[in-house]
PyMOL Python script that loads the backbone (N, CA, C, O; Angstrom):
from pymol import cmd

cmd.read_pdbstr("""\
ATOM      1  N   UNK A   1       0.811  -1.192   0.000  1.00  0.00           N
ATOM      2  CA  UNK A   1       0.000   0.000   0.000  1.00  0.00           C
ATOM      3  C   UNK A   1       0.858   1.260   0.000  1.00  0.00           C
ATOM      4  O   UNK A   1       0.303   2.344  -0.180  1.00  0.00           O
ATOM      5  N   UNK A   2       2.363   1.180   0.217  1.00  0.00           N
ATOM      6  CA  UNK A   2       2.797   2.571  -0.076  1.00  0.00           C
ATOM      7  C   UNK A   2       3.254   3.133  -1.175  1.00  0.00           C
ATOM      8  O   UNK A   2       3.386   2.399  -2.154  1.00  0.00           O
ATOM      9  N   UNK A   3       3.512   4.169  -1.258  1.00  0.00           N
ATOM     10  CA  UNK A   3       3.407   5.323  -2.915  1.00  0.00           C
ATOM     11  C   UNK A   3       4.741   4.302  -3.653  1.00  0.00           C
ATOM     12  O   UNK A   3       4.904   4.355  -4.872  1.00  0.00           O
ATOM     13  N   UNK A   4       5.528   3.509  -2.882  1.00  0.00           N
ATOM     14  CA  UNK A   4       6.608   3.325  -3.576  1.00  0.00           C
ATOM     15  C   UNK A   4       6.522   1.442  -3.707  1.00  0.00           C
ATOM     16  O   UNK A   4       6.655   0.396  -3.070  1.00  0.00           O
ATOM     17  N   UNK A   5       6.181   2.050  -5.111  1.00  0.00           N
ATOM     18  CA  UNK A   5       6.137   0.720  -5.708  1.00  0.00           C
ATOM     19  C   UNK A   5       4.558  -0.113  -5.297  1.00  0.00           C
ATOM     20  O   UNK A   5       4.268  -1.273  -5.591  1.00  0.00           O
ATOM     21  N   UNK A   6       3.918   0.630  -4.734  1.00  0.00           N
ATOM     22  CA  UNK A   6       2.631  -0.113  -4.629  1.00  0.00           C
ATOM     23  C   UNK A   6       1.268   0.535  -4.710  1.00  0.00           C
ATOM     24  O   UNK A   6       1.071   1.163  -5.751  1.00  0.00           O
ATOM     25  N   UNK A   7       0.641   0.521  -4.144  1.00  0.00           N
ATOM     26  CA  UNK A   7      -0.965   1.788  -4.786  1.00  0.00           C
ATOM     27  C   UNK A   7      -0.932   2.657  -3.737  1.00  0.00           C
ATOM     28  O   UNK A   7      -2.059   3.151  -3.788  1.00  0.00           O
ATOM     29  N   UNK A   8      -0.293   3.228  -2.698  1.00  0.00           N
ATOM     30  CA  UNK A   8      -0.198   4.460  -2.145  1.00  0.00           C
ATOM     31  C   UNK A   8      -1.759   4.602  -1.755  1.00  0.00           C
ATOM     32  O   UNK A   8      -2.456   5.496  -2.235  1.00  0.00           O
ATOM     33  N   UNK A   9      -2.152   3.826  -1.017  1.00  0.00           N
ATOM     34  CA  UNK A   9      -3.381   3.940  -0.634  1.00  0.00           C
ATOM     35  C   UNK A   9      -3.587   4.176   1.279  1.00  0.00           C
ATOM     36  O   UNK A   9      -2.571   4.146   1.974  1.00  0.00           O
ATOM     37  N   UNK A  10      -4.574   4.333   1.740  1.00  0.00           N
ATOM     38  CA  UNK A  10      -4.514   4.313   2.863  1.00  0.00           C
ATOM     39  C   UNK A  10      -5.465   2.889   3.994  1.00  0.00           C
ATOM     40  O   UNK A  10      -5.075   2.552   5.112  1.00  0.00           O
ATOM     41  N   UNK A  11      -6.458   2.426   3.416  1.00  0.00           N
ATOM     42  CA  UNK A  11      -6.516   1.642   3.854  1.00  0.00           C
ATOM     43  C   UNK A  11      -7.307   0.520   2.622  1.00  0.00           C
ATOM     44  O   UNK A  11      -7.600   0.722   1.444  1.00  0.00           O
ATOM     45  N   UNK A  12      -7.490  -0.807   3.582  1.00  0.00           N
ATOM     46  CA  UNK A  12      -7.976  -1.813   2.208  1.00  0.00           C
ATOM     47  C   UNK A  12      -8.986  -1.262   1.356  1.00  0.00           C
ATOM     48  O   UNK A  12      -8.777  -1.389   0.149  1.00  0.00           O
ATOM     49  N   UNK A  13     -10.188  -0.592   1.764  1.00  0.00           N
ATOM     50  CA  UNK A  13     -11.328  -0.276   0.470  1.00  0.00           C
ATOM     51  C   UNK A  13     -10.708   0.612  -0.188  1.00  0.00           C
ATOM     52  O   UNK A  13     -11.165   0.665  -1.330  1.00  0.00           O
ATOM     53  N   UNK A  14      -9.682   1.516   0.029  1.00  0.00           N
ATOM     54  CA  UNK A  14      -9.147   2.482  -0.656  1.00  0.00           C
ATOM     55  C   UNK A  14      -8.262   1.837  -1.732  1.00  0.00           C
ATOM     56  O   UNK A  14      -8.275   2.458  -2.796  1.00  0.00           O
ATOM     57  N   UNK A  15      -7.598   0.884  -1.708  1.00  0.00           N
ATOM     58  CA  UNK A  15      -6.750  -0.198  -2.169  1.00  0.00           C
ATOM     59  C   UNK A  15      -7.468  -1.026  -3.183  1.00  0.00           C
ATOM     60  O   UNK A  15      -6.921  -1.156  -4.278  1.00  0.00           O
ATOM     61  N   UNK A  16      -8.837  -1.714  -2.931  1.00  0.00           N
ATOM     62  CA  UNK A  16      -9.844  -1.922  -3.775  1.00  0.00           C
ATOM     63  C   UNK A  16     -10.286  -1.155  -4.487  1.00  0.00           C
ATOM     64  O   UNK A  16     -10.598  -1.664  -5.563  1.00  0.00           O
ATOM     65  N   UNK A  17     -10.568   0.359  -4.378  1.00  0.00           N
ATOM     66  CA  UNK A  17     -10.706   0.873  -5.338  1.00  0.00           C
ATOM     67  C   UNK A  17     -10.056   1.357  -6.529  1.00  0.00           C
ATOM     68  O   UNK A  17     -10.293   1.609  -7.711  1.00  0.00           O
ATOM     69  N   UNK A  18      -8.954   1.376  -5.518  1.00  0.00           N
ATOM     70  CA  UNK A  18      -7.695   1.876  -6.822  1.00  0.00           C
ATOM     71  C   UNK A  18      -7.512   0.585  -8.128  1.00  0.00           C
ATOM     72  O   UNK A  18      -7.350   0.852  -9.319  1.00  0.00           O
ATOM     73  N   UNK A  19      -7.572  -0.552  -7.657  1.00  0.00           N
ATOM     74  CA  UNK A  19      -7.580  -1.909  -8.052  1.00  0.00           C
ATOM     75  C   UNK A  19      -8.432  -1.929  -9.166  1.00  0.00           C
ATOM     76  O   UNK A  19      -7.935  -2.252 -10.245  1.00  0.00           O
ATOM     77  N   UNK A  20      -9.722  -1.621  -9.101  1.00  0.00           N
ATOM     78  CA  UNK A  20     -11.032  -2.073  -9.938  1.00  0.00           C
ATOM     79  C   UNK A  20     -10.912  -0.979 -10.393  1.00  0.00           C
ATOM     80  O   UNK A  20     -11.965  -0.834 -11.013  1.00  0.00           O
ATOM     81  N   UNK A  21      -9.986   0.455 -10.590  1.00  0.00           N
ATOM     82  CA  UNK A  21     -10.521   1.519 -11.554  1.00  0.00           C
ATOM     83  C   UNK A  21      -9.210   1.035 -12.389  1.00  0.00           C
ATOM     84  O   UNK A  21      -9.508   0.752 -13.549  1.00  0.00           O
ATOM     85  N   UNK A  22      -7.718   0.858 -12.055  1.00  0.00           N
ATOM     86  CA  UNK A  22      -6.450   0.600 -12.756  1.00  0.00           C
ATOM     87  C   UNK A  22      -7.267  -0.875 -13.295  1.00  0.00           C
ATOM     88  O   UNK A  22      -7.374  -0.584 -14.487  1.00  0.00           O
ATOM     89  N   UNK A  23      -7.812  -2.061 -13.183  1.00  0.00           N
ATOM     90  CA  UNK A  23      -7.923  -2.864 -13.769  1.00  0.00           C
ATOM     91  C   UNK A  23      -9.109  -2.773 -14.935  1.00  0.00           C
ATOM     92  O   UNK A  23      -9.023  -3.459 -15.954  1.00  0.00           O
ATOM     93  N   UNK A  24     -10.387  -1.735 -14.661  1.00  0.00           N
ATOM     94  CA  UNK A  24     -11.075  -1.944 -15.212  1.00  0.00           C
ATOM     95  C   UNK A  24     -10.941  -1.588 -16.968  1.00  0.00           C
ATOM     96  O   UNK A  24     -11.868  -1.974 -17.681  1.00  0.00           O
ATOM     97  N   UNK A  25     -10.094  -1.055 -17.427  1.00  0.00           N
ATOM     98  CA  UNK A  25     -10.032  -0.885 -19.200  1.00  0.00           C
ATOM     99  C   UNK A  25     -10.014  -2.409 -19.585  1.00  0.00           C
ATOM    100  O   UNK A  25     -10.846  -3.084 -20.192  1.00  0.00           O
ATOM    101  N   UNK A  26      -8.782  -2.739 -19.028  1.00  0.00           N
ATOM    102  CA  UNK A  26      -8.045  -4.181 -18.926  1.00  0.00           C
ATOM    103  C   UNK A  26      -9.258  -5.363 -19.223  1.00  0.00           C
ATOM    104  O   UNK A  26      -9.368  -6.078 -20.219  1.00  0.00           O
ATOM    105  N   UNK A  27     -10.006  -5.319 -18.173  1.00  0.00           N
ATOM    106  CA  UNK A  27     -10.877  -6.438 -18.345  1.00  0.00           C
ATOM    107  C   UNK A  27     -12.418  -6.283 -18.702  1.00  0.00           C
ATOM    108  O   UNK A  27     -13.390  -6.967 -18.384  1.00  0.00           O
ATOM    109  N   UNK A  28     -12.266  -4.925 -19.620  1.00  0.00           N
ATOM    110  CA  UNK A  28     -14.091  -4.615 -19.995  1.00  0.00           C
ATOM    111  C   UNK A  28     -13.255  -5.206 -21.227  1.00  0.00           C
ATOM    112  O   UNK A  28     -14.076  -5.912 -21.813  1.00  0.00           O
ATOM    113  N   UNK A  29     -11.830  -5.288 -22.036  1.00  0.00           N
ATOM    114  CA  UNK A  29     -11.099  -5.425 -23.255  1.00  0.00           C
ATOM    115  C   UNK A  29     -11.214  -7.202 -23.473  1.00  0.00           C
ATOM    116  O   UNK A  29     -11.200  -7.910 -24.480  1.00  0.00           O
ATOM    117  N   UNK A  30     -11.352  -7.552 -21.730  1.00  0.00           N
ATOM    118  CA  UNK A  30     -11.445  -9.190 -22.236  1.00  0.00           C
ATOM    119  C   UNK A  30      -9.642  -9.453 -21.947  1.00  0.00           C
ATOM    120  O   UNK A  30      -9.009 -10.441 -22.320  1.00  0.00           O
ATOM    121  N   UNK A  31      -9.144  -8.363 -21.250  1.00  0.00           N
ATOM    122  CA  UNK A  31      -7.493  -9.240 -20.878  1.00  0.00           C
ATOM    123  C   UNK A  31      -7.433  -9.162 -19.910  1.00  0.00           C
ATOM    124  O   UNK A  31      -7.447  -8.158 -19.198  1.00  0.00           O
ATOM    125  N   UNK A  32      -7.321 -10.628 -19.568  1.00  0.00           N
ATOM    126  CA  UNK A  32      -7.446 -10.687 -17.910  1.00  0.00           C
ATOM    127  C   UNK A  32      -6.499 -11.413 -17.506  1.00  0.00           C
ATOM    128  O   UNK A  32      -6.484 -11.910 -16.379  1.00  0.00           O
ATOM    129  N   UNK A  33      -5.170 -11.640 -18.771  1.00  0.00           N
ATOM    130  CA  UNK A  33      -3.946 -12.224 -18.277  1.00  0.00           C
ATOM    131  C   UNK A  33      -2.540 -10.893 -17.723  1.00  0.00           C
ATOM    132  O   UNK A  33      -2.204  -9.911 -18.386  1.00  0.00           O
ATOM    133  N   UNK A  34      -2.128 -11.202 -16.724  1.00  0.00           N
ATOM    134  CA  UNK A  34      -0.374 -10.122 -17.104  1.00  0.00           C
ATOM    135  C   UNK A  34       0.594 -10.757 -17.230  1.00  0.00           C
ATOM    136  O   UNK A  34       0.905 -11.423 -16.243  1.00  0.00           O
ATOM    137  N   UNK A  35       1.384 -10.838 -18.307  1.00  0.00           N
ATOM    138  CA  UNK A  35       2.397 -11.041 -18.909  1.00  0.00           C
ATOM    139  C   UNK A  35       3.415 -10.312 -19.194  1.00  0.00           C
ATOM    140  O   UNK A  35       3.106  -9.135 -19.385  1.00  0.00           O
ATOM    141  N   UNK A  36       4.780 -10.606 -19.323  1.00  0.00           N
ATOM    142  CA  UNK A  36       5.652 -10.171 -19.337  1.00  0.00           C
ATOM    143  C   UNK A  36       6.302 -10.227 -20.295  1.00  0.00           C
ATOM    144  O   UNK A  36       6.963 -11.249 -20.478  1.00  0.00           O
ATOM    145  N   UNK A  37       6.359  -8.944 -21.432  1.00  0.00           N
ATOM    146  CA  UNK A  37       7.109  -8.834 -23.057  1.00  0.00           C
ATOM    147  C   UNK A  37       8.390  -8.736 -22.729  1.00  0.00           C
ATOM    148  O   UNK A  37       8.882  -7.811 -22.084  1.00  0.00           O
ATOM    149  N   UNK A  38       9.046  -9.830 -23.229  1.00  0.00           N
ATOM    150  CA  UNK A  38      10.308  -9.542 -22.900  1.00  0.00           C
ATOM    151  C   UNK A  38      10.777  -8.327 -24.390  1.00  0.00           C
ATOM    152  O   UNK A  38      11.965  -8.016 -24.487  1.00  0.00           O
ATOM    153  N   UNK A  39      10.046  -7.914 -25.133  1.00  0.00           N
ATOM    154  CA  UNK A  39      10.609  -7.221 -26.194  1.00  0.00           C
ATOM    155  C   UNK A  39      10.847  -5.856 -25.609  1.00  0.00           C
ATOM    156  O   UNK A  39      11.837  -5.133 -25.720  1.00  0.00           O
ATOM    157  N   UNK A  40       9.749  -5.671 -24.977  1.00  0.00           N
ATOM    158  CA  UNK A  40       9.484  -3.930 -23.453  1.00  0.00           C
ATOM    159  C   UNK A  40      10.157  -3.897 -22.326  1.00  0.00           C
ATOM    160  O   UNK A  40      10.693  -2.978 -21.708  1.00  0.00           O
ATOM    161  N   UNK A  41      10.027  -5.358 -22.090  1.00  0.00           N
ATOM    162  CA  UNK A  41      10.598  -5.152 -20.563  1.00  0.00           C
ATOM    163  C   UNK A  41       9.551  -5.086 -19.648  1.00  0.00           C
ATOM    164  O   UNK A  41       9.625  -5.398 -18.460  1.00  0.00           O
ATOM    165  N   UNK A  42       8.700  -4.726 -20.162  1.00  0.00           N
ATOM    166  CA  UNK A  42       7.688  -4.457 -19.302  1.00  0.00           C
ATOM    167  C   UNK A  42       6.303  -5.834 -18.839  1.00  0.00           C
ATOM    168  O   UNK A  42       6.393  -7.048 -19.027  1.00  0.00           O
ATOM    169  N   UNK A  43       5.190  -5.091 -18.240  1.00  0.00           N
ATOM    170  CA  UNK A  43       3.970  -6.247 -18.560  1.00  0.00           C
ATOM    171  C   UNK A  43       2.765  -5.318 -19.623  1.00  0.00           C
ATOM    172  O   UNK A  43       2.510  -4.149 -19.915  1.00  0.00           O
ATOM    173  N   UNK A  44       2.228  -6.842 -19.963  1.00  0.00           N
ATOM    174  CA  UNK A  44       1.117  -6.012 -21.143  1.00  0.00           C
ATOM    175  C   UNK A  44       0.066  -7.341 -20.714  1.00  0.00           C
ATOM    176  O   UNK A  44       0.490  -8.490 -20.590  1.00  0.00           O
ATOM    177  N   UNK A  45      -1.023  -7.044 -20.565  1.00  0.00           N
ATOM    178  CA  UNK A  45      -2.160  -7.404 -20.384  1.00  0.00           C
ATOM    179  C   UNK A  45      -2.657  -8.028 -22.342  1.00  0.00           C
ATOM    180  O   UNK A  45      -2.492  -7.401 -23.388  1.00  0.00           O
ATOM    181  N   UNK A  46      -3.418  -9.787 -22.084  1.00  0.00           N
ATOM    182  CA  UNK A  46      -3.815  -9.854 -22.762  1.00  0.00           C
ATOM    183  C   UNK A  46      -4.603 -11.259 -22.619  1.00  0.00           C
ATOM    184  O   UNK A  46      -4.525 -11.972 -21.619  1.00  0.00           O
ATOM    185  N   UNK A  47      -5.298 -11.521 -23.654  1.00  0.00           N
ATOM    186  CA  UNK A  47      -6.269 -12.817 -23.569  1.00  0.00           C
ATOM    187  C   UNK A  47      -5.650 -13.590 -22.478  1.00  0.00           C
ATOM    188  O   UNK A  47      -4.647 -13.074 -21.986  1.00  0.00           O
ATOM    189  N   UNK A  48      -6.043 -14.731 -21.991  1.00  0.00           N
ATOM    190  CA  UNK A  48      -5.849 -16.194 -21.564  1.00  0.00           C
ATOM    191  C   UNK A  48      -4.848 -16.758 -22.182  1.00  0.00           C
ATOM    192  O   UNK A  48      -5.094 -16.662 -23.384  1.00  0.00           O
ATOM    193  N   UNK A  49      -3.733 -17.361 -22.000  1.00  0.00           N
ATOM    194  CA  UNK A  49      -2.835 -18.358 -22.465  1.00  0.00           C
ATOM    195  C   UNK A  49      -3.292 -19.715 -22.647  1.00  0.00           C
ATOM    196  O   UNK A  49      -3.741 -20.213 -21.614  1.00  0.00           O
ATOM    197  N   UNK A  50      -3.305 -20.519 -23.761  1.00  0.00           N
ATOM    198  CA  UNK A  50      -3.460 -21.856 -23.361  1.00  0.00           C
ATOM    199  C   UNK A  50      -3.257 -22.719 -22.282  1.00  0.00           C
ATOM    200  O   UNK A  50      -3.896 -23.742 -22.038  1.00  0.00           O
ATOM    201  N   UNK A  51      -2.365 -22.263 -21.678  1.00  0.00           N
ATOM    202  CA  UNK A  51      -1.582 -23.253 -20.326  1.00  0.00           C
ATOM    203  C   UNK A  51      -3.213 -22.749 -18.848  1.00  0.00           C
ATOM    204  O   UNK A  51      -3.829 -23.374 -17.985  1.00  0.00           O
ATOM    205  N   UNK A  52      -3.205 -21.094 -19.474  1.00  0.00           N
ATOM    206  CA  UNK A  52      -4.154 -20.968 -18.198  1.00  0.00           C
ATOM    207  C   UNK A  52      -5.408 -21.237 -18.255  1.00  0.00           C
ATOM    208  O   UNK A  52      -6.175 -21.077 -17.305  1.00  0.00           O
ATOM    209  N   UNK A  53      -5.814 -21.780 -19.656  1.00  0.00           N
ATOM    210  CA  UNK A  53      -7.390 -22.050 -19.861  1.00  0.00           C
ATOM    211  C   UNK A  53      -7.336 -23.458 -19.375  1.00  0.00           C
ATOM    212  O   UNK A  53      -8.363 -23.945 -18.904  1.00  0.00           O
ATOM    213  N   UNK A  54      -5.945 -24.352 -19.462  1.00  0.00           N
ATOM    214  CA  UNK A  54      -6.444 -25.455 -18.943  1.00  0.00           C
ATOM    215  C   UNK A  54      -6.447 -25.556 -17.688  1.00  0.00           C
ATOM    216  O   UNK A  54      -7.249 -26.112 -16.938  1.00  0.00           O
ATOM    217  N   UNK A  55      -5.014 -24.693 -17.376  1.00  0.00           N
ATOM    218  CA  UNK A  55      -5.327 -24.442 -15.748  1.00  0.00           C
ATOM    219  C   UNK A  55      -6.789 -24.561 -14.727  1.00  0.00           C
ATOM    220  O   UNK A  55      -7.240 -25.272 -13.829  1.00  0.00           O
ATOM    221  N   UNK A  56      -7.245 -23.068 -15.730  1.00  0.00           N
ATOM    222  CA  UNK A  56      -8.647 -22.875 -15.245  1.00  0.00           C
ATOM    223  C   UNK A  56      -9.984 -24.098 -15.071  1.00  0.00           C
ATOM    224  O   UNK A  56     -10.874 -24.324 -14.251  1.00  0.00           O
ATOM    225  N   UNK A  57      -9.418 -24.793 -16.595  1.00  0.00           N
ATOM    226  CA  UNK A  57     -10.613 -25.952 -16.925  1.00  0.00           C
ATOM    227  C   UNK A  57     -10.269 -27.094 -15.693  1.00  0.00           C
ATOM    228  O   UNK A  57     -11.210 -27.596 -15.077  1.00  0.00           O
ATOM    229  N   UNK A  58      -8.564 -27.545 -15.314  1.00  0.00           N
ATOM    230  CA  UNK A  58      -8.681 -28.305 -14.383  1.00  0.00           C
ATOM    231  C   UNK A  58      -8.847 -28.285 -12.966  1.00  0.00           C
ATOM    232  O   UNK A  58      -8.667 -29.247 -12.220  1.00  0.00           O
ATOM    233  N   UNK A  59      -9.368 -26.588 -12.480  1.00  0.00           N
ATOM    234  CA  UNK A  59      -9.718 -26.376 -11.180  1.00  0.00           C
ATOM    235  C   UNK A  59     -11.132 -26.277 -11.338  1.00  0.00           C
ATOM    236  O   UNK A  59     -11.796 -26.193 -10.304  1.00  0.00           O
ATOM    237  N   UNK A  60     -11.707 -26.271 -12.423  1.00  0.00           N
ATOM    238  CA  UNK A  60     -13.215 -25.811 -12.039  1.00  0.00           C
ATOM    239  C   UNK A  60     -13.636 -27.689 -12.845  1.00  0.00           C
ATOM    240  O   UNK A  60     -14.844 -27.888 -12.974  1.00  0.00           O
ATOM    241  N   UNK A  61     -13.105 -28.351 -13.103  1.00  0.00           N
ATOM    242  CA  UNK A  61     -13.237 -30.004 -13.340  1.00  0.00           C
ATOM    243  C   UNK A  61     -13.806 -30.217 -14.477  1.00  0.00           C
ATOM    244  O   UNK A  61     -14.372 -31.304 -14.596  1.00  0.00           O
ATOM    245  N   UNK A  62     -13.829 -29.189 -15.726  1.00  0.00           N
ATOM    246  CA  UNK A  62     -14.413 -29.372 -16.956  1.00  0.00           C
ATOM    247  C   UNK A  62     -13.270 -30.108 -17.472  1.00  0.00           C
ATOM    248  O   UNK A  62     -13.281 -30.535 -18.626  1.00  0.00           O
TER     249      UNK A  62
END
""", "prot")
cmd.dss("prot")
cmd.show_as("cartoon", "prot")
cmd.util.cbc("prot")
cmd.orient("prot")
């Protein structure tokens, strides 16, 4: 929760909110993975990976 390196918030609902407004472009777009471009350096948000759809499929038992 502090300014450095984390959401600089003051307490948890404040922390939640910051959360659901920084996430919400992200996942009205349908990317609800973060990944790491190694071409940027950075992370970039995007679809599901194969590895995590099965992930997903073998915790929910489809």
């Amino acid at each position: 929760m502090s300014p450095f390196g984390g959401l600089d918030c003051n307490c948890a609902a404040d922390c939640i909110e910051k959360l659901v407004q920084y996430s919400a472009p992200y996942t009205e777009a349908g990317n609800f993975s973060r990944v790491y471009d190694e071409h940027t350096k950075g992370f970039i948000y995007s679809t599901f990976r194969l590895k995590e759809v099965e992930f997903i499929r073998s915790v929910l038992g489809d």
